[in-house]
VMD Tcl script that builds the backbone (N, CA, C; Angstrom):
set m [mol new atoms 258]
animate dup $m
set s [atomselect $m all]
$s set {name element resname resid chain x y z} {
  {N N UNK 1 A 0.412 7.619 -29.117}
  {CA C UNK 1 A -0.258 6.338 -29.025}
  {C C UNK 1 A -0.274 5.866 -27.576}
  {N N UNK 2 A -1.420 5.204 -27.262}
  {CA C UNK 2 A -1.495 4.542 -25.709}
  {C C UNK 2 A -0.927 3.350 -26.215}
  {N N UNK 3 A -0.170 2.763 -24.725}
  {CA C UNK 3 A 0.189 1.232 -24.642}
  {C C UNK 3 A -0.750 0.406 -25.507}
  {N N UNK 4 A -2.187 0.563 -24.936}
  {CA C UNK 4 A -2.835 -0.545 -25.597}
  {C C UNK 4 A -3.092 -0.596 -27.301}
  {N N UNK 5 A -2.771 0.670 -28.161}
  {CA C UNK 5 A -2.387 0.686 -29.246}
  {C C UNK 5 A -1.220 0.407 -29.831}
  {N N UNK 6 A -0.095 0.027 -28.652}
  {CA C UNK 6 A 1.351 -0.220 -29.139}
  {C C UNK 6 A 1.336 -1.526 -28.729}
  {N N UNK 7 A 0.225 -2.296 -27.911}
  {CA C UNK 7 A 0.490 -4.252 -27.458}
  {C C UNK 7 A 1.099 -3.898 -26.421}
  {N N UNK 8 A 1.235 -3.163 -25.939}
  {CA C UNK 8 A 1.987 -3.184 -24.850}
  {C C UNK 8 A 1.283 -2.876 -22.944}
  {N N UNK 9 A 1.775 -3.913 -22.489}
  {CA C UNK 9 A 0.760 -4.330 -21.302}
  {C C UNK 9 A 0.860 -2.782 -20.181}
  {N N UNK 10 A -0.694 -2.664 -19.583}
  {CA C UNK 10 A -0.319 -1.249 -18.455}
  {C C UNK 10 A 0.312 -2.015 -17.223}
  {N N UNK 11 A 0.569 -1.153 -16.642}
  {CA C UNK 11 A 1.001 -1.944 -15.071}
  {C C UNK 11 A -0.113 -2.163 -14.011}
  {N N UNK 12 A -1.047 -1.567 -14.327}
  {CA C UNK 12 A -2.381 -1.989 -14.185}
  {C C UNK 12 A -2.251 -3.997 -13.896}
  {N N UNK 13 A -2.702 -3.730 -15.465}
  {CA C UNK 13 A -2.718 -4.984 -16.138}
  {C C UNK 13 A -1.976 -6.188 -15.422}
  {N N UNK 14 A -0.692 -5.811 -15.399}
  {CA C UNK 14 A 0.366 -6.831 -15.239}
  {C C UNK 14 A 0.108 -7.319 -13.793}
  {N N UNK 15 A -0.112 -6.174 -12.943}
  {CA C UNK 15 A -0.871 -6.187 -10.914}
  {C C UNK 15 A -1.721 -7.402 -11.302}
  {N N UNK 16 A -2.971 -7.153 -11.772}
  {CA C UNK 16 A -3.446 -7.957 -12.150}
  {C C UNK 16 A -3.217 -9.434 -12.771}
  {N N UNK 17 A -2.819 -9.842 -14.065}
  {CA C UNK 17 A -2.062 -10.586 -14.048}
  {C C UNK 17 A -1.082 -11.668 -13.086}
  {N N UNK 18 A -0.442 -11.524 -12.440}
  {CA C UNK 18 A 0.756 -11.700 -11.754}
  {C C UNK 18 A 0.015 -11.623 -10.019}
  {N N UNK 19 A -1.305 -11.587 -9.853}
  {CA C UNK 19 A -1.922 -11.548 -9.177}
  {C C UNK 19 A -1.278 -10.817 -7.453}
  {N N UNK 20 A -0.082 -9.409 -7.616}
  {CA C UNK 20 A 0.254 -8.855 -7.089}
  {C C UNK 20 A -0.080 -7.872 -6.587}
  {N N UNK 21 A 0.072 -7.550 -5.606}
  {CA C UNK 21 A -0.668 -6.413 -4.017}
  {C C UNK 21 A 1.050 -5.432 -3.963}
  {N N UNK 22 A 0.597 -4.341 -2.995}
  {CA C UNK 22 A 1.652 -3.286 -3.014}
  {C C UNK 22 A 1.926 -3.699 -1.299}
  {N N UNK 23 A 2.618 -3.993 -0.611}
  {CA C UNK 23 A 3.057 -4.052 0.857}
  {C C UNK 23 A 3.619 -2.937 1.382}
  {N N UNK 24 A 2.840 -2.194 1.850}
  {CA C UNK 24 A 3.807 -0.905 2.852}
  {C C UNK 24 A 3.317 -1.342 3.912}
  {N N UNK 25 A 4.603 -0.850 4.712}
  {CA C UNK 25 A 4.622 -1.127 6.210}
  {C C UNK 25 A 4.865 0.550 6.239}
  {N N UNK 26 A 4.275 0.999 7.823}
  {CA C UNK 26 A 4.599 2.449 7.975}
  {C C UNK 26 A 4.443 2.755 9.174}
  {N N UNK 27 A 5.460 3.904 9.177}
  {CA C UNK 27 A 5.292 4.175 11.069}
  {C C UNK 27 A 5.507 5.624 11.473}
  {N N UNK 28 A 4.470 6.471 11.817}
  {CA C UNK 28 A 4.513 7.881 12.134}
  {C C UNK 28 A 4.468 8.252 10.284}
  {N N UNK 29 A 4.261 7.898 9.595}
  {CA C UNK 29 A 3.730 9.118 8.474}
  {C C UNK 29 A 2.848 9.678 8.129}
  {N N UNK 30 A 2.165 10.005 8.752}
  {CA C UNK 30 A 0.750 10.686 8.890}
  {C C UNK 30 A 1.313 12.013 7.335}
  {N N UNK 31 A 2.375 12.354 7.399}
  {CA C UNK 31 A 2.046 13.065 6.587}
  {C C UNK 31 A 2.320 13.249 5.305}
  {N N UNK 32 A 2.802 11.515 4.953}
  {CA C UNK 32 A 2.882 11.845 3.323}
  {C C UNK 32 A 2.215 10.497 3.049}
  {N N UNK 33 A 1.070 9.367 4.117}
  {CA C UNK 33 A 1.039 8.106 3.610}
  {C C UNK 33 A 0.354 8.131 3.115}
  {N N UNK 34 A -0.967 9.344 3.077}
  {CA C UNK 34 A -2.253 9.358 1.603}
  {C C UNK 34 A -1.768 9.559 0.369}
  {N N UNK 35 A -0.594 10.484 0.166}
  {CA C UNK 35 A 0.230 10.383 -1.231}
  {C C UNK 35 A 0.571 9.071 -2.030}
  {N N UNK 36 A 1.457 8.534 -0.699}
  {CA C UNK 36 A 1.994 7.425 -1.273}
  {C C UNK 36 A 0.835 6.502 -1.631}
  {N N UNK 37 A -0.401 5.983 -1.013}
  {CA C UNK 37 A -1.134 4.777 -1.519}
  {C C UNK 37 A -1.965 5.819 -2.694}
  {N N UNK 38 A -2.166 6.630 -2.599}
  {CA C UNK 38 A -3.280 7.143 -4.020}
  {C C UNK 38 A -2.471 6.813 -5.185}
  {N N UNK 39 A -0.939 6.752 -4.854}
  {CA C UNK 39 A -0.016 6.557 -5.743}
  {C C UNK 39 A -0.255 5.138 -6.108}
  {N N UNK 40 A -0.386 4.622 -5.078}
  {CA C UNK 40 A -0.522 3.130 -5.586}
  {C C UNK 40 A -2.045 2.653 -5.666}
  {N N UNK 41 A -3.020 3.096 -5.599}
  {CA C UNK 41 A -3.912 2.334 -6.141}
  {C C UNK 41 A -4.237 2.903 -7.198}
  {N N UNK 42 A -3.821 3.912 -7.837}
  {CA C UNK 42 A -3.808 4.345 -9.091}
  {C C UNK 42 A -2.883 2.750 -10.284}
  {N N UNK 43 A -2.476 2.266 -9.423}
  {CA C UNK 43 A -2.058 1.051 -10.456}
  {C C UNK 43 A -2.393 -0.695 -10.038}
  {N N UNK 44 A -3.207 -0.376 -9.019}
  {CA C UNK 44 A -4.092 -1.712 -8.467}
  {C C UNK 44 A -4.792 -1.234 -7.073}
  {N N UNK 45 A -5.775 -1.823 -7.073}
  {CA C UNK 45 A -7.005 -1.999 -5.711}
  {C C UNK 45 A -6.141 -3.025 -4.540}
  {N N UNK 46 A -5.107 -3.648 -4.952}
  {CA C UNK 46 A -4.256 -4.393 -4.018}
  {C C UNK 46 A -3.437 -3.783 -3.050}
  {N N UNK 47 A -3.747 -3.086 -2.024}
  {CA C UNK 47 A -3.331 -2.460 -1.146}
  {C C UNK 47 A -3.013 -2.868 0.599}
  {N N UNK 48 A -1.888 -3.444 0.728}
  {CA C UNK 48 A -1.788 -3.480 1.550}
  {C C UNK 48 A -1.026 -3.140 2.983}
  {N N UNK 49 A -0.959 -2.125 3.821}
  {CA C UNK 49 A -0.779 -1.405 4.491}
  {C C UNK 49 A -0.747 -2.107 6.340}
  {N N UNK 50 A 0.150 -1.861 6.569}
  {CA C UNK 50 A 0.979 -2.595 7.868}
  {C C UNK 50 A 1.438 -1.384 8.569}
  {N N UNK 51 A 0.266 -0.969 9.876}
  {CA C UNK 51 A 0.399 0.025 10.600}
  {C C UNK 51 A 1.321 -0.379 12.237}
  {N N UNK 52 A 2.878 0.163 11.837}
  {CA C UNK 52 A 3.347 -0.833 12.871}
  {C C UNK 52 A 3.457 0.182 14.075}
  {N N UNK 53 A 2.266 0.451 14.366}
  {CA C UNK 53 A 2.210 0.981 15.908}
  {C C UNK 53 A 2.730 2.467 16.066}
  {N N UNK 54 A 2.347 3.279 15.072}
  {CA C UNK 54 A 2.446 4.320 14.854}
  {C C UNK 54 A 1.698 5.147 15.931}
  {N N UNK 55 A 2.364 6.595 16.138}
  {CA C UNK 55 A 2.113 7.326 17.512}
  {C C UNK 55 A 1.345 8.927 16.875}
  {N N UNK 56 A 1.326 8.853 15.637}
  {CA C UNK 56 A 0.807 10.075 15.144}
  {C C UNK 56 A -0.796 9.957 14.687}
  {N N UNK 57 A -0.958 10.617 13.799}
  {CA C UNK 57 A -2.285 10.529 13.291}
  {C C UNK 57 A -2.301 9.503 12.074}
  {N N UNK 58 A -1.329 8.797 11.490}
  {CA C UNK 58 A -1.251 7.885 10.499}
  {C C UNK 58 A -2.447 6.962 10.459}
  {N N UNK 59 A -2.764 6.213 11.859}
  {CA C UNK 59 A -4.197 5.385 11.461}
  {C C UNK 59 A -4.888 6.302 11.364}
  {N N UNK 60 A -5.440 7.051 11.745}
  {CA C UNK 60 A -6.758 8.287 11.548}
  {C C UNK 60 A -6.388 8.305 9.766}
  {N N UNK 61 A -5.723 8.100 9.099}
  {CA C UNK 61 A -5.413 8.944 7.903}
  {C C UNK 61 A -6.249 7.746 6.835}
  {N N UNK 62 A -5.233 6.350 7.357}
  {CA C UNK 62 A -5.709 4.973 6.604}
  {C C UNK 62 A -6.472 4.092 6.843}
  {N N UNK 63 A -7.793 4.913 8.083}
  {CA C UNK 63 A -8.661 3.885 8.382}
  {C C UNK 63 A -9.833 4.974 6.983}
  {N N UNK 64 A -9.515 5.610 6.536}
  {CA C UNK 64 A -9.811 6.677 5.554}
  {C C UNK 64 A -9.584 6.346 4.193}
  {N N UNK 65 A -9.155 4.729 3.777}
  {CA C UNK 65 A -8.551 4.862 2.443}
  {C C UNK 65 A -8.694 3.342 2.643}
  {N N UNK 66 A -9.444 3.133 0.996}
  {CA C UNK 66 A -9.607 1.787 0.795}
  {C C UNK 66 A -8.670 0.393 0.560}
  {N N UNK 67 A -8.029 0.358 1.901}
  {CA C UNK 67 A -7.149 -0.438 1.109}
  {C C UNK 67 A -7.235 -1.637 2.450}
  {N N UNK 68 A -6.437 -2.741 2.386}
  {CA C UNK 68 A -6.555 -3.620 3.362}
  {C C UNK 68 A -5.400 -3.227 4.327}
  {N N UNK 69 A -5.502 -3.270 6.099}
  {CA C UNK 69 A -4.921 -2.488 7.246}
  {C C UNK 69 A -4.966 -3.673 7.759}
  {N N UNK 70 A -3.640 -3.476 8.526}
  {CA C UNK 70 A -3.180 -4.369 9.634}
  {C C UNK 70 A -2.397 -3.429 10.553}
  {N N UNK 71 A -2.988 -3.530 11.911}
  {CA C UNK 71 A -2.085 -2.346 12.685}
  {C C UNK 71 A -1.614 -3.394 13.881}
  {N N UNK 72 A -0.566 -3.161 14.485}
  {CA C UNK 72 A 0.099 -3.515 15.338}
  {C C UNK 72 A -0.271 -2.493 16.746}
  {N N UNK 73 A -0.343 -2.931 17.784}
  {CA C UNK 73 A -0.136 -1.565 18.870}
  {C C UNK 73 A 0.831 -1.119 19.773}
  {N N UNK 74 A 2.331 -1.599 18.960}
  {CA C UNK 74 A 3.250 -1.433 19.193}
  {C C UNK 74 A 3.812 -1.553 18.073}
  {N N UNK 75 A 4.885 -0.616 17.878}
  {CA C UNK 75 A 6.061 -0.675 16.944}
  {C C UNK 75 A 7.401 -1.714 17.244}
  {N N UNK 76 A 6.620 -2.572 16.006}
  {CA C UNK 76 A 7.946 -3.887 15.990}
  {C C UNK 76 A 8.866 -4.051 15.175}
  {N N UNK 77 A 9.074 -2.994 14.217}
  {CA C UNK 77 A 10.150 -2.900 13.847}
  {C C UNK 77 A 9.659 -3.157 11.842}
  {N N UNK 78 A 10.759 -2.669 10.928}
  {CA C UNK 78 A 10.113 -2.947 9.151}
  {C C UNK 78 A 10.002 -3.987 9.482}
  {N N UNK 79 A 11.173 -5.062 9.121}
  {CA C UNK 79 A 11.474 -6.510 9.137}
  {C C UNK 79 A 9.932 -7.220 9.341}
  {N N UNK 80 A 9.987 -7.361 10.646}
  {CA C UNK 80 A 8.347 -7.827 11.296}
  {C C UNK 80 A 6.345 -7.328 10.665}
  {N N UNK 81 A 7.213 -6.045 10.367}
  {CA C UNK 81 A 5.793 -5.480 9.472}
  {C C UNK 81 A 5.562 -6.025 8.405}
  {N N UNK 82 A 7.027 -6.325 7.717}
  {CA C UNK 82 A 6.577 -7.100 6.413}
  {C C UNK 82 A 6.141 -8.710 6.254}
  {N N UNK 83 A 6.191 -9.108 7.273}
  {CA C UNK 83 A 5.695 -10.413 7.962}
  {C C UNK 83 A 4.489 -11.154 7.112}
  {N N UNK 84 A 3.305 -10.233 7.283}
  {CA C UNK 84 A 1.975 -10.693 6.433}
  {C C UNK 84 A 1.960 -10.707 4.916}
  {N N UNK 85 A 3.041 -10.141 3.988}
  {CA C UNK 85 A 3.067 -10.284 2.823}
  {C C UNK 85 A 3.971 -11.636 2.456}
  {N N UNK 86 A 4.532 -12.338 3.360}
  {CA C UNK 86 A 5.650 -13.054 2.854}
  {C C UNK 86 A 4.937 -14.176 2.950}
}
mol reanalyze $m
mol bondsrecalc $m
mol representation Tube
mol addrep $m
């Protein structure tokens, strides 16, 4: 049985609902950060991604992926990246 045959809400749903976004901040992962957001917009279009001045190919990767970008052009540290979600 699917959730929606058991009443039971997707996490989809609940993103929605609860009117919640995913906040990554990231720095130099060029090579696992398309994993991680396909991961997450597989459970909402709320994507938001905090490029804190990364030195690799990471923006090349997420100016590539629909989600909302904020890049820094310097690395200021997590703490500060997570700044725009709070």
């Amino acid at each position: 049985m699917t959730p929606e045959h058991l009443n039971i809400p997707t996490l989809q749903h609940e993103f929605e609902k609860y009117q919640t976004c995913f906040l990554l901040p990231t720095y130099n992962n060029a090579s696992s950060i398309v994993h991680v957001i396909q991961q997450c917009l597989q459970q909402t279009t709320h994507v938001l991604v905090v490029n804190d001045g990364s030195t690799d190919d990471t923006l090349l990767k997420l100016e590539q992926l629909p989600i909302q970008l904020l890049t820094y052009p310097k690395n200021r540290g997590k703490g500060y990246a997570f700044t725009p979600g709070i």
